[in-house]
C-alpha positions as CSV (number, residue, x, y, z in Angstrom):
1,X,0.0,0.0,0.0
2,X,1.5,3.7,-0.5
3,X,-0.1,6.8,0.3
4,X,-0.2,10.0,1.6
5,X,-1.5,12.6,4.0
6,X,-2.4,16.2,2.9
7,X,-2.5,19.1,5.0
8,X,-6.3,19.4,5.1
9,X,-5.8,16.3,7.1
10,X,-7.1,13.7,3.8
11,X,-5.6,10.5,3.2
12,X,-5.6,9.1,-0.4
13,X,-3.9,5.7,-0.4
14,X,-3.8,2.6,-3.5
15,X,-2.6,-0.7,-3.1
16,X,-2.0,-3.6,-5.8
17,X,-4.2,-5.8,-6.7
18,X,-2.3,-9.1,-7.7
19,X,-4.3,-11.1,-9.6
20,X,-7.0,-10.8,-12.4
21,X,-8.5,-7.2,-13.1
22,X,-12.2,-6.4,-12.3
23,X,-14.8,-7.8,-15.2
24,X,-17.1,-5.4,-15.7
25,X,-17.5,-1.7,-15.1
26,X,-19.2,0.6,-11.6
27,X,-19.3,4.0,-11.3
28,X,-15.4,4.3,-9.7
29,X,-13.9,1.8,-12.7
30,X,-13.6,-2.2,-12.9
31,X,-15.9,-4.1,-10.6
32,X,-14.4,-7.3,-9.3
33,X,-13.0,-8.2,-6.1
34,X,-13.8,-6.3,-3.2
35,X,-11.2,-4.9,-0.4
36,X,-11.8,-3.8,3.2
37,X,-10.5,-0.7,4.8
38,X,-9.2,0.0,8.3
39,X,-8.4,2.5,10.1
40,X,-6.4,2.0,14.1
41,X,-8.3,-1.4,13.6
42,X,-11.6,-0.2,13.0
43,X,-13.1,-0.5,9.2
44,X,-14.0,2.6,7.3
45,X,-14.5,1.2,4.3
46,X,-15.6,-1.5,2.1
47,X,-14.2,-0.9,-1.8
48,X,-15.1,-2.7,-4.9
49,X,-14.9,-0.9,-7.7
50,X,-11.3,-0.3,-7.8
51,X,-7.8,-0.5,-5.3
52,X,-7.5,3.2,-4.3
53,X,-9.5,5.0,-1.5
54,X,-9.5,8.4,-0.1
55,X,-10.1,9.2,3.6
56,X,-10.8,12.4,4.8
57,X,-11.2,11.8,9.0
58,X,-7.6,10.1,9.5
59,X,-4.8,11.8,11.2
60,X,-0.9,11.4,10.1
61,X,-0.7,9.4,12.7
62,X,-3.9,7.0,11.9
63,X,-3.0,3.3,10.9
64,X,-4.2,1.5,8.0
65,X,-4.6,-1.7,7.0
66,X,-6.2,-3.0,3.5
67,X,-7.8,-7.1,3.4
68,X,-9.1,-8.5,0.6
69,X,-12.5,-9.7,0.6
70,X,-13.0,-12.9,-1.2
71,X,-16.0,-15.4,-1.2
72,X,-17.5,-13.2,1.3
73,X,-15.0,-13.4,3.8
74,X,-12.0,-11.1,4.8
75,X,-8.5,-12.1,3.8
76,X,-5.1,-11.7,5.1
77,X,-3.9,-8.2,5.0
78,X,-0.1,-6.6,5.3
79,X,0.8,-4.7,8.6
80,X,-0.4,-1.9,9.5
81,X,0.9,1.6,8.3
82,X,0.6,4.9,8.3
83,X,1.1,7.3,5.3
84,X,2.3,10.5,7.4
């Protein structure tokens, strides 16, 4: 995942998706796979039409974390991180 913080306190972050793209098209792009979103450990955010977010309640100091959501259940995610 990479990602920054802006001044206005927003968070815009994108992480890879490694495997096959989205079939199909939603309002944000390809519709495929879906990802889920936390913040300190708490979701935010449920994405699937694409593998980018922006967050505008976060802090530089807030901790993210990005699972995939397969078969309707949540997948293994990466450490936490922050993008300050």
């Amino acid at each position: 995942m990479s990602g920054r913080h802006d001044a206005n306190r927003a968070a815009y972050f994108s992480w890879p998706f490694l495997g096959l793209k989205g079939a199909g098209a939603g309002t944000g792009g390809g519709v495929g796979a879906g990802f889920s979103v936390c913040r300190d450990g708490r979701p935010i955010a449920t994405v699937t039409d694409g593998t980018d977010y922006l967050e505008l309640a976060g802090t530089p100091a807030s901790k993210y974390v990005v699972a995939p959501i397969a078969r309707g259940k949540e997948g293994r995610s990466a450490p936490a991180r922050t993008l300050g």
